[in-house]
C-alpha positions as CSV (number, residue, x, y, z in Angstrom):
1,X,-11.0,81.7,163.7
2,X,-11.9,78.7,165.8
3,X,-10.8,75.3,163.7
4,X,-14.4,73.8,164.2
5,X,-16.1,76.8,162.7
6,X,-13.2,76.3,160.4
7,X,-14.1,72.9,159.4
8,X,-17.8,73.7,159.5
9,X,-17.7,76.2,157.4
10,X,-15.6,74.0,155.1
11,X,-17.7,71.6,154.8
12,X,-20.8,73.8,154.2
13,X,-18.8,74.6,151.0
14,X,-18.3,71.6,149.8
15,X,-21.8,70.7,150.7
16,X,-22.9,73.9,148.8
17,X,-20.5,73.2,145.6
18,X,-21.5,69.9,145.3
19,X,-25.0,71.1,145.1
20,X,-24.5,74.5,142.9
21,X,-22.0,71.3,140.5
22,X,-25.4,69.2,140.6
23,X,-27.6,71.9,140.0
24,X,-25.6,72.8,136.5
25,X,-24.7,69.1,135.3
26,X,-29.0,68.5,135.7
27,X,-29.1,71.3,133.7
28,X,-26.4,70.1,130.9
29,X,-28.7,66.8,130.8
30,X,-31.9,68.1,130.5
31,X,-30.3,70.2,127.5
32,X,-28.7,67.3,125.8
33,X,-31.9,65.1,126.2
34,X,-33.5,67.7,124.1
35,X,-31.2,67.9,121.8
36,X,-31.5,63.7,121.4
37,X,-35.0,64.2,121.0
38,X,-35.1,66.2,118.4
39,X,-32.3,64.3,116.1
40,X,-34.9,61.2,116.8
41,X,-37.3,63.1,115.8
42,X,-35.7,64.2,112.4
43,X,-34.5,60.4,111.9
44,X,-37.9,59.3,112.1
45,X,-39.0,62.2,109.7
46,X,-35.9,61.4,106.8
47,X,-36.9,57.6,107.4
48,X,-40.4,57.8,106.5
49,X,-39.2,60.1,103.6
50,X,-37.2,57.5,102.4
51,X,-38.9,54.8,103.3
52,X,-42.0,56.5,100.6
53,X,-39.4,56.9,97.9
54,X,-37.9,53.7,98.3
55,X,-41.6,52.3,97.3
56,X,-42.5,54.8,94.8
57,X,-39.0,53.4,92.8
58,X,-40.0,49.7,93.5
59,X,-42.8,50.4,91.7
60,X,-41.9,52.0,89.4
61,X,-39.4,49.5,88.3
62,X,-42.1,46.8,88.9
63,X,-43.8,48.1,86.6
64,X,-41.2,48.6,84.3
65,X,-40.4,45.1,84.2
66,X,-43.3,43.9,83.9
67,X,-43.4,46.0,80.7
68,X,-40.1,44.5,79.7
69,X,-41.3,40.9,80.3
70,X,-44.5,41.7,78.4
71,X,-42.8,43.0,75.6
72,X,-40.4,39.9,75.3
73,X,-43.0,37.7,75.6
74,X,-45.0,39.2,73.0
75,X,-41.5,39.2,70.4
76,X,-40.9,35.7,71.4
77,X,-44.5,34.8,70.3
78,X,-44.1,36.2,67.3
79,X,-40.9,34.4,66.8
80,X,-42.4,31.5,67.3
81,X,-45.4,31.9,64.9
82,X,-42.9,32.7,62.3
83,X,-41.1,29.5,62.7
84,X,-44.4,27.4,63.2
85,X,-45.7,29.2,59.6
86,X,-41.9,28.4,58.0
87,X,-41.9,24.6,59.0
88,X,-45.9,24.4,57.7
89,X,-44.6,25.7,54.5
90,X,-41.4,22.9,54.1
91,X,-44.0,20.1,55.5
92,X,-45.9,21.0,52.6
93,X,-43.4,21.2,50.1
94,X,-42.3,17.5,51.6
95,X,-45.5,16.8,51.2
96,X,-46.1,18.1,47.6
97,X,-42.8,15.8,46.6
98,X,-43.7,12.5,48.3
99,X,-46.9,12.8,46.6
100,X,-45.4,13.2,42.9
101,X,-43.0,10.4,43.9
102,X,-46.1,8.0,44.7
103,X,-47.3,9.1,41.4
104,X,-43.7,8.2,39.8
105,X,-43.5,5.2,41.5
106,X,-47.1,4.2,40.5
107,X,-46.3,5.0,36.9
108,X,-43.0,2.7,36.8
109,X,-44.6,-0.3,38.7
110,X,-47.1,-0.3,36.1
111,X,-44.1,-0.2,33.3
112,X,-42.6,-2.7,35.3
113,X,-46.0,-5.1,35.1
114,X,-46.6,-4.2,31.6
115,X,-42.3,-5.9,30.8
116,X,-42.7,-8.6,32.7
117,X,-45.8,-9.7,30.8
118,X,-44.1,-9.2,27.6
119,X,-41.2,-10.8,29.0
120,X,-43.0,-13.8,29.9
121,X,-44.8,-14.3,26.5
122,X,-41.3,-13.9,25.2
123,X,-39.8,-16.5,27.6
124,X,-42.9,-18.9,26.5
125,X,-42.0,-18.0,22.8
126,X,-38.0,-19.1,23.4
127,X,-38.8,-21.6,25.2
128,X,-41.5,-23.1,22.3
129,X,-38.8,-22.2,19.5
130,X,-35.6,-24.0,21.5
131,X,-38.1,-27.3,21.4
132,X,-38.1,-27.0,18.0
133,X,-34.6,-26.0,17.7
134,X,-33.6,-29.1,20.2
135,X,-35.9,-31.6,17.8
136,X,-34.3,-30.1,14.3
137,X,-30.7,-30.6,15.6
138,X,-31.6,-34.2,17.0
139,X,-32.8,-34.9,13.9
140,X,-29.7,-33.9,12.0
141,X,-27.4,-35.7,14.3
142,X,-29.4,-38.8,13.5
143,X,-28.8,-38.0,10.1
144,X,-25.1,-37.3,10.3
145,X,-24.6,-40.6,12.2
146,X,-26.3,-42.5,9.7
147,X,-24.3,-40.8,7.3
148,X,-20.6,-40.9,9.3
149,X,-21.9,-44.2,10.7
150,X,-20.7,-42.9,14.3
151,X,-21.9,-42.2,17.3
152,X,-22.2,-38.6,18.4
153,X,-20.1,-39.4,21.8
154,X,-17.6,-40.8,19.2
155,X,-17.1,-38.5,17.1
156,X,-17.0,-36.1,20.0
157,X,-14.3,-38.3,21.3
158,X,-12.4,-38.5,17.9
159,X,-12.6,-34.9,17.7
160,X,-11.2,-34.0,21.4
161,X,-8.2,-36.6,20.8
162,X,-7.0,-35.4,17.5
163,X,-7.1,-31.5,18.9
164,X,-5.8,-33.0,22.4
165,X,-2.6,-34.7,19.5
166,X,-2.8,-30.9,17.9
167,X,-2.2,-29.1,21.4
168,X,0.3,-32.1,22.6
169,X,2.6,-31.3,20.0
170,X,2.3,-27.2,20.1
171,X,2.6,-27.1,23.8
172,X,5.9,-29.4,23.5
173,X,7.1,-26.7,20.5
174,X,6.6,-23.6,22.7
175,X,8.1,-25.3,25.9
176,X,10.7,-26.5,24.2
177,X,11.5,-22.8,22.4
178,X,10.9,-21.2,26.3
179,X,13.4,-23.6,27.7
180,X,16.0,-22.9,25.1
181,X,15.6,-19.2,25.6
182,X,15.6,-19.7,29.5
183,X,18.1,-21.4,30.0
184,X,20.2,-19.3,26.9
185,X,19.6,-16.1,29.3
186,X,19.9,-18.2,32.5
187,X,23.5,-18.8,32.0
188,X,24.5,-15.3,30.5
189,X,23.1,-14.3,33.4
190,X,25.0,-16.8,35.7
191,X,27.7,-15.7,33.6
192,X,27.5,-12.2,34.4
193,X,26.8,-12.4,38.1
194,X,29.8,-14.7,38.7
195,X,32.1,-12.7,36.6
196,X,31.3,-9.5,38.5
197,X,31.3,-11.2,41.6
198,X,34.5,-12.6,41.2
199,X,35.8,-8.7,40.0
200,X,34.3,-7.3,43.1
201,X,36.1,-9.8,45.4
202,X,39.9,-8.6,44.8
203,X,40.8,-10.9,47.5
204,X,44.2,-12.8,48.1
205,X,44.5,-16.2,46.6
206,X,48.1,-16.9,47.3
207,X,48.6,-20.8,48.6
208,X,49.9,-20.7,52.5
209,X,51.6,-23.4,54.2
210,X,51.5,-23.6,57.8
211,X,54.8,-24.0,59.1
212,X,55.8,-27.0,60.7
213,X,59.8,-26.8,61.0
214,X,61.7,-25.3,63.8
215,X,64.6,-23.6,63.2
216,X,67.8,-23.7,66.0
217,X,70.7,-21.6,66.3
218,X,73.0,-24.7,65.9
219,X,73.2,-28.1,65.8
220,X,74.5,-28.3,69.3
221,X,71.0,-28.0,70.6
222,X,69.1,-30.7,69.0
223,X,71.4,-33.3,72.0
224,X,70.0,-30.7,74.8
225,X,66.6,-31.0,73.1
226,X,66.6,-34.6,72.8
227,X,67.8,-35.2,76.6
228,X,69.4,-37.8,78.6
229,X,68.3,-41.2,77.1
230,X,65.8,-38.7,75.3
231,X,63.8,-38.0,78.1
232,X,63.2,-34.4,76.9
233,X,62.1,-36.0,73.2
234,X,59.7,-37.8,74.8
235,X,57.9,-35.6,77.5
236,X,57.9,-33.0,74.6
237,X,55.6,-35.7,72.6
238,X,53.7,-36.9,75.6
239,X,52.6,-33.5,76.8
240,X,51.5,-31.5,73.0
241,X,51.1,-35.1,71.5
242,X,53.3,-34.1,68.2
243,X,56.2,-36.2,67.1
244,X,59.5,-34.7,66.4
245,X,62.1,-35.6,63.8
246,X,65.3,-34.4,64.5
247,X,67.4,-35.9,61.3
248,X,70.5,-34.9,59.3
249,X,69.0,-31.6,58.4
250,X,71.6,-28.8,59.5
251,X,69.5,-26.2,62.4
252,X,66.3,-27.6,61.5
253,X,64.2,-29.7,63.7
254,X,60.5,-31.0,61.9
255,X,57.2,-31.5,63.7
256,X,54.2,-33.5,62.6
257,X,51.0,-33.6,63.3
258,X,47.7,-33.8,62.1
259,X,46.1,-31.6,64.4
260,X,47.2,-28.0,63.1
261,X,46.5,-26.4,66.0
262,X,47.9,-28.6,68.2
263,X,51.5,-28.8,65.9
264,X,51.1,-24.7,66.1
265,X,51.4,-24.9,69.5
266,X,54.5,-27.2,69.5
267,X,55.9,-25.2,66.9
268,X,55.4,-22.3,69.6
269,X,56.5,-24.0,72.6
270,X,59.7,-25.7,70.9
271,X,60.7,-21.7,70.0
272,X,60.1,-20.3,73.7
273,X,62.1,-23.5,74.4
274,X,65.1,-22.8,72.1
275,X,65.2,-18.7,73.2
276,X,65.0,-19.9,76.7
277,X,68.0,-22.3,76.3
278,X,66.2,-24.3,79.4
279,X,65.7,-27.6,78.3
280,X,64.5,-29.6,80.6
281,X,60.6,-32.2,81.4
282,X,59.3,-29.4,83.9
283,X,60.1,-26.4,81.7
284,X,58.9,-28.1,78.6
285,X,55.4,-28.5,80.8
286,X,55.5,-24.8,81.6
287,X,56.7,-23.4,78.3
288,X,53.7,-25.7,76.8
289,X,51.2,-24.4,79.6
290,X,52.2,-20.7,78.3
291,X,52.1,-21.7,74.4
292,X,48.8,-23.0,74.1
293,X,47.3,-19.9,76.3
294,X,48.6,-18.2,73.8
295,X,48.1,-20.1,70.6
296,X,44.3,-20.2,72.4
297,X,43.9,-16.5,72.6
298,X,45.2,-16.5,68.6
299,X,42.7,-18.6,67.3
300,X,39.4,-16.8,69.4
301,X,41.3,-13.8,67.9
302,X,40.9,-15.1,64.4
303,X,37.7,-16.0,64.3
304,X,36.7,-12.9,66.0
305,X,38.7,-10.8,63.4
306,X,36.9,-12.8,60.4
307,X,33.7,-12.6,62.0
308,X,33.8,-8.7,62.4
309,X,35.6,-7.8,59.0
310,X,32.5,-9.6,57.5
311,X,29.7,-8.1,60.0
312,X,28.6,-11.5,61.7
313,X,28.5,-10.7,65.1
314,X,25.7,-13.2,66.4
315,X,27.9,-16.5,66.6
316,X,28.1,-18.7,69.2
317,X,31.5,-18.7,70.9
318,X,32.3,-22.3,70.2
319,X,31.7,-21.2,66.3
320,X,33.6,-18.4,66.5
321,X,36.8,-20.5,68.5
322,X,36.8,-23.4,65.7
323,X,36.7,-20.6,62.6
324,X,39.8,-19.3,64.1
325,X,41.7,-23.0,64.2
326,X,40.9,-22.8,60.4
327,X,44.0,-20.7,60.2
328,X,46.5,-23.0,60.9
329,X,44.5,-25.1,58.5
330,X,45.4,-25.4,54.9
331,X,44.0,-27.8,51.4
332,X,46.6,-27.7,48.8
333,X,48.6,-24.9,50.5
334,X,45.4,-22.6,50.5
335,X,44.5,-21.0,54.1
336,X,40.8,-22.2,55.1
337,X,40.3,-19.3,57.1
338,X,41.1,-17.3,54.4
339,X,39.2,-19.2,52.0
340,X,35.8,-19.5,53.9
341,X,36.0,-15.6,54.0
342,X,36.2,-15.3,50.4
343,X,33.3,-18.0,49.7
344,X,31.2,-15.9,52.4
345,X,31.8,-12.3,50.3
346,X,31.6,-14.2,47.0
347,X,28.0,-15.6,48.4
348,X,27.4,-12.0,49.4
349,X,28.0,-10.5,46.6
350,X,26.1,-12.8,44.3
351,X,23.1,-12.8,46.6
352,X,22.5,-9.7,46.0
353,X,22.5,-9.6,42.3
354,X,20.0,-12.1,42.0
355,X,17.9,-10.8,44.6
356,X,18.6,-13.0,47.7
357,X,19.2,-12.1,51.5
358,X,23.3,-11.4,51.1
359,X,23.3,-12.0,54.9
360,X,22.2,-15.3,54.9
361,X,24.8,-16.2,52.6
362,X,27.5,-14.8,53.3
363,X,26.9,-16.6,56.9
364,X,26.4,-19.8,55.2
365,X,29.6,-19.0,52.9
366,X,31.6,-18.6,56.3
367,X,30.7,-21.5,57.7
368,X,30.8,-23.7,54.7
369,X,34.1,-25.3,55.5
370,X,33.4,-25.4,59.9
371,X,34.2,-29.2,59.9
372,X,37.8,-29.0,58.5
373,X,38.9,-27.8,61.8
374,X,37.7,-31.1,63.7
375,X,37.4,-33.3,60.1
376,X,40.8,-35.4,61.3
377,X,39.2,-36.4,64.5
378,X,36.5,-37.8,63.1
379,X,35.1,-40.7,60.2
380,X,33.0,-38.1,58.8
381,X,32.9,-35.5,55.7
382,X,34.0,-32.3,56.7
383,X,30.9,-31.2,55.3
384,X,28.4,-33.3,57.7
385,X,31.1,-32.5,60.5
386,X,30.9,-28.9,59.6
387,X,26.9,-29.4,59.5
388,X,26.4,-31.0,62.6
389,X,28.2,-28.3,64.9
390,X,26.7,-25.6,63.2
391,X,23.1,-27.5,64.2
392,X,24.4,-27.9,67.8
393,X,25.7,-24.7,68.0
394,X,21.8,-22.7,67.2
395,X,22.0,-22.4,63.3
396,X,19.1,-22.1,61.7
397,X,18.3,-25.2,59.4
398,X,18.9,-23.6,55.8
399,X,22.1,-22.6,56.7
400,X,23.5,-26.1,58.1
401,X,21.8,-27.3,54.5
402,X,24.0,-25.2,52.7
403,X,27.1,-26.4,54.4
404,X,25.9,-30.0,54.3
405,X,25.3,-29.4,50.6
406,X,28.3,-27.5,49.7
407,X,30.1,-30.6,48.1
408,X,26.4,-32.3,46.9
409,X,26.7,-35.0,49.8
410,X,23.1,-34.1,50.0
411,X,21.3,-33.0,47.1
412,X,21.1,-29.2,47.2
413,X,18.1,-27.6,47.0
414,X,17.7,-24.1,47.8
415,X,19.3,-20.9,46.4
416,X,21.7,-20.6,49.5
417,X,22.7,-24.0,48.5
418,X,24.1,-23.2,45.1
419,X,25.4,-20.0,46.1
420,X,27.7,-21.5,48.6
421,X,28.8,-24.2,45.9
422,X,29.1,-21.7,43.1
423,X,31.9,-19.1,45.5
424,X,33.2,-22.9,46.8
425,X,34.1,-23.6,43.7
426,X,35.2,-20.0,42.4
427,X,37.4,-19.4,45.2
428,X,39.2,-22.6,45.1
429,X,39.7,-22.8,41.5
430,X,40.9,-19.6,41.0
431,X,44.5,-19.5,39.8
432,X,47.2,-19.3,42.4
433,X,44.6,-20.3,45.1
434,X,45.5,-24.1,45.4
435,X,49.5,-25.5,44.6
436,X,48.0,-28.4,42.9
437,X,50.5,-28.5,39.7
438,X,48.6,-29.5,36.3
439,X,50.9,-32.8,36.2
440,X,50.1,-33.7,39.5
441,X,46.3,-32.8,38.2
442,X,46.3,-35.0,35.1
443,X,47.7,-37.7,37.2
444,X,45.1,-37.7,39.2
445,X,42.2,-37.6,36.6
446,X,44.1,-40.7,34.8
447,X,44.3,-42.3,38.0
448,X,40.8,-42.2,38.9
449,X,39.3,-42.9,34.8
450,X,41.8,-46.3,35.5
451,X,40.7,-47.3,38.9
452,X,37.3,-47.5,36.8
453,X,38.2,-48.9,34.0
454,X,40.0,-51.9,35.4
455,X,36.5,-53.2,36.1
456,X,35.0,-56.2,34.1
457,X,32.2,-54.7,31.9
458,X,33.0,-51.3,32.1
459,X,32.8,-49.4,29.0
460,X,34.1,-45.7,29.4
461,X,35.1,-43.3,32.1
462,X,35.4,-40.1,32.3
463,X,36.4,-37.8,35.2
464,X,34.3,-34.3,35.9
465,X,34.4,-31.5,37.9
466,X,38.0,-31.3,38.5
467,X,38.1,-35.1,39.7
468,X,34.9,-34.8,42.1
469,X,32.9,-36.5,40.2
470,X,33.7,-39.9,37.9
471,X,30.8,-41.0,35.5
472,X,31.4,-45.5,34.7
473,X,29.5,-46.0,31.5
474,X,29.0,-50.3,31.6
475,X,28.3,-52.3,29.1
476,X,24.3,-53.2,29.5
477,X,24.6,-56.8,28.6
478,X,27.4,-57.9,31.3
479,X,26.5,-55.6,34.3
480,X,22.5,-55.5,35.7
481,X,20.9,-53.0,37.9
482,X,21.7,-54.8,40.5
483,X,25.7,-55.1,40.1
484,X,25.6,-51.3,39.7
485,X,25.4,-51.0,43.2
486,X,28.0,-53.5,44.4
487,X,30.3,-51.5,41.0
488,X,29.8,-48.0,42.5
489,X,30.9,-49.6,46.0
490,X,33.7,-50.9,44.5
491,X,35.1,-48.4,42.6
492,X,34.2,-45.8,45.5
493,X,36.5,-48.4,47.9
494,X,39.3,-48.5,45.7
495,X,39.6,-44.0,45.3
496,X,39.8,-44.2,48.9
497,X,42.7,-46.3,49.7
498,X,45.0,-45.6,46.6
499,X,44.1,-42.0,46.2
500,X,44.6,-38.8,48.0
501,X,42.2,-36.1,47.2
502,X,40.5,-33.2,48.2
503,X,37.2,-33.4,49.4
504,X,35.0,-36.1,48.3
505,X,34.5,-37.7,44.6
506,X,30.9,-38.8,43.5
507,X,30.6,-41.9,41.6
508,X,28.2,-42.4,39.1
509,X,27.4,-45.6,37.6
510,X,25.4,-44.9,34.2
511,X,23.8,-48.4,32.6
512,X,22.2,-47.6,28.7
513,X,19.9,-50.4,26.8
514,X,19.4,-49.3,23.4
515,X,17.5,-51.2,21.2
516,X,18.5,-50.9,17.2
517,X,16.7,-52.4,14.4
518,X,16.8,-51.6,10.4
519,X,13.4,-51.2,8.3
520,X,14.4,-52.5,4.6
């Protein structure tokens, strides 16, 4: 076939398939419009079906709730009308009562009215009889007085004086029984609280002596300590200020002192000195350097040690460094330290019987005897010594009292104060505590009753209080009230320079006039 019919005819197919492939897909549309037609059609149809049921139910259930609502409405009413009919019947009930209280009230303030009339005539009745009453008694009185020729102010002064002499004389009867019987159960109780006191405080009261000799392997040493042309001897004294006596005494050397701290740490360094066998100015200044460290560290170590056996721990570390020198310081062979302990449990322990703070006491018992430690350095009491560094130091003021007070340089007056002289007293006295021998005692006492009696116009003298106290009886017609004074000073100036004693000793000049005369 030829190719151009070929491609003619080809192309006349595809021409004629296109058309026969239009020609059916037309045909496919015009179905499928149809078909969307008539699903529009339904759609419309089901929405207007719906459409009418969806009102029909809207109102229906408008008219439902409008039912409902008319029907609460109506209950809500009657609720009301029920409440409204309830408060109308309490408003009259209120109403029924306030109205029979008027009537009460009514009733009373007439009763009231109708009293106070009667009370008024009444009054007006008194009033007329006490007039009478007033006039008869004025009348009596004027009788009486004519009688009694006295006044009536007189008499009513004789009378008030003779029951004033009446109660004079029983209120002096019943004081004077109460004091008896006070002071009767004031000192069984005294008694009691001091004896139990001094049971409770099973406390050492052995007498101590510091030690103030040096003991030396041989006699050889006391040339080496001495020196060449005693050069040793004396740097030794120059640099711890204690004098040594090396005498005749086999392996002994002594060393004195009145500082016992300071002769502590002698006795310390003079010991190192001997073990070391190095004798010599530069190692005695080394050795000392060394012993008073140490002797230092002792004595903060004391008082810290008293201190925390007795539950003090709020002293001021100056306080606490001077109560430790206290134990290389001794009266009559007893320990201080030791002793201001004791007085500070004794004070404790009788605080608390009688009802007082036992740690303020015993604080005030501790520090009772501060001032022995510095006493030698100083013109003073140990007591006022003791009181002023407790002041400086923060104590409160009761406490420095007490220690002022503990040996009645002051007068004492406060409960602390007598406590701390009351376990002063105990512990010193109590047997073994001091190495004061009873000949050595009575000495003493004789001593100080003669020092007295060698005055012109003395009469007796007697010695108290274990020698602290000396009371001059004088004779009142050769000594006034004026040479009392310049007695006491006298007698106070002799004690101190031909006596030794401990503490202080109160004298007490006593003058007596007595007047005597005989009725026949």
């Amino acid at each position: 076939m030829d190719p151009v019919f070929s491609i003619i005819w080809a192309v006349v197919g595809l021409v004629v398939g296109w058309v026969i492939s239009w020609a059916i897909s037309s045909q496919g549309a015009h179905s499928k419009m149809r078909q969307a037609e008539q699903s529009l059609a339904d759609a419309e149809e089901r929405a207007r079906r719906i459409e009418a049921d969806a009102e029909r139910s809207a109102e229906t259930k408008t008219k439902e709730s409008i039912i409902a609502a008319k029907e609460e409405a109506l209950r809500i009413q009657r609720a009301a009308e029920a409440d409204e009919r309830q408060r109308k019947g309490e408003l009259s009930k209120r109403e029924s009562r306030i109205v029979s209280r008027e009537d009460a009230l009514d009733k009373r303030s007439e009763a009231l009215d109708r009293r106070e009339h009667q009370l008024s005539s009444a009054q007006g009745q008194v009033e007329r009889k006490k007039s009478d009453l007033d006039a008869a008694i004025a009348k009596e009185t004027e009788e009486l007085e004519r009688i009694a020729s006295l006044s009536q102010d007189e008499a009513h002064d004789e009378l008030l004086q003779k029951v004033r002499q009446d109660s004079v004389h029983e209120e002096a009867e019943i004081l004077r029984s109460s004091e008896q019987r006070v002071k009767a159960e004031a000192a069984k109780t005294a008694r009691n609280i001091v004896s139990q006191a001094i049971q409770r405080c099973a406390a050492d009261v052995a007498g101590e002596v510091t030690v103030t000799t040096v003991h030396i392997p041989s006699d050889d040493l006391k040339g080496r300590i001495i020196g060449r042309e005693g050069r040793n001897i004396r740097t030794f004294e120059q640099v711890t200020g204690v004098s040594i006596n090396i005498d005749d005494t086999p392996e002994v050397v002594k060393l004195s002192s009145f500082d016992p701290v300071r002769r502590e740490t002698a006795r310390v360094t003079m010991e190192n000195l001997v073990a070391d066998g190095r004798i010599h100015p530069v190692r005695i200044e080394e050795t000392y350097k060394k012993a008073k460290e140490l002797v230092d560290q002792r004595v903060m170590e004391a008082g810290e040690d008293v201190a925390f056996d007795l539950g003090i721990h709020d002293l001021h570390p100056e306080i606490v460094r001077t109560l430790g020198a206290l134990k290389y310081r001794t009266s009559y062979g007893q320990n201080v330290l030791t002793h201001s302990k004791q007085v500070a449990e004794l004070c404790a322990l009788m605080a608390t019987e009688i009802g007082s703070d036992p740690k303020r006491a015993k604080r005030a018992g501790l520090l009772h005897d501060l001032g022995k430690a510095v006493d030698r350095e100083m013109e003073a009491p140990h007591a006022q010594v003791g009181a002023e560094l407790a002041k400086r130091y923060g104590e409160k003021p009761d406490i420095v009292h007490a220690i002022e007070s503990h040996h009645a340089d002051i007068e004492p007056t406060t409960v602390l104060d007598f406590l701390v002289q009351a376990a002063d007293a105990i512990s010193a006295s109590r047997p073994g505590a001091r190495r004061e021998t009873a000949e050595e005692y009575v000495k003493r006492m004789e001593k100080l009753e003669a020092i007295s009696n060698a005055h012109e116009g003395v009469d007796h003298t007697y010695a108290m209080q274990a020698g602290r106290e000396v009371h001059v009886m004088v004779q009142p017609e050769k000594i006034g009230d004026d040479e009392m004074t310049v007695l006491a000073h006298d007698i106070t100036k002799e004690i101190e320079d031909g006596l030794e004693y401990p503490g202080q000793v109160r004298v007490v000049v006593i003058r007596e006039s007595r007047v005597v005369d005989v009725a026949k």
